[in-house]
N, C-alpha and C positions, 0 to 999 in steps of 0.2 A: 961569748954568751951561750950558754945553754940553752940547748931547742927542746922544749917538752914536746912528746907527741902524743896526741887525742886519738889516734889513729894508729895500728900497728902496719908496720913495712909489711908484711903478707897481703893486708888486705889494700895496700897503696897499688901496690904492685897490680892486684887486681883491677883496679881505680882507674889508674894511671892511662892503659891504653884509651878510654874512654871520654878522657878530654881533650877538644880541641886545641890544635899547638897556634900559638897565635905568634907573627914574625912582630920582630922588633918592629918600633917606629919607624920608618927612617927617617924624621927631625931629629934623634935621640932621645939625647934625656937620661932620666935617674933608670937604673937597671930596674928591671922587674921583679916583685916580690914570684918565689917559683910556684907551682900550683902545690906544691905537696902542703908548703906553711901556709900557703894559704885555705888548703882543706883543711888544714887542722885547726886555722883561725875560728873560720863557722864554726866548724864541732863546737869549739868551744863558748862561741857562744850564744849556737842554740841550745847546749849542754846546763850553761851555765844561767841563761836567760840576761846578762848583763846589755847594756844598749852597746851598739857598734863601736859608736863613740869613744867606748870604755874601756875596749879590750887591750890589755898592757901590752906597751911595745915590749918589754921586759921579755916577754913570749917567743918573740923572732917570731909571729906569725904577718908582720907588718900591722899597718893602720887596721883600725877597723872599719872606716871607709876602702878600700882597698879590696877588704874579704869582702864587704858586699857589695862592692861591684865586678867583682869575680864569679858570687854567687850569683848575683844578675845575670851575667853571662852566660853562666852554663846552664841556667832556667832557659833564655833565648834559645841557646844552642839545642836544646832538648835533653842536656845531659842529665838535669834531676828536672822534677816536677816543682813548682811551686808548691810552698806549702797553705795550707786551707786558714 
């Protein structure tokens, strides 16, 4: 599957150190989608304006449940702001 990216690896790069690493489960469980496809999920659709719901797995950026409870997260963490 081909990964599109919303987001250029320069500017990930920059990104990158800025998220909190969060440890596996340990119950397990299905692997995590990685923070990179999942930043590019949002992009794409706050980009896009499509509902979460909607965002094609096609994308490799995972569910679109997923990206917004990742984007949750980093709202918590402080890493971006909610948006208005």
């Amino acid at each position: 599957m081909a990964h599109r990216k919303e987001i250029s690896t320069a500017l990930w790069k920059r990104i990158h150190p800025l998220i909190p690493v969060v440890p596996p489960s340990p119950k397990g469980g299905r692997p995590s989608v990685d923070d990179q496809s999942a930043l590019n999920g949002i992009v794409y659709v706050l980009r896009t304006g499509i509902a979460w719901e909607d965002l094609p797995q096609e994308l490799g950026y995972g569910s679109g449940m997923t990206c917004w409870r990742r984007l949750r997260d980093w709202q918590a963490a402080g890493v971006c702001e909610p948006a208005p």
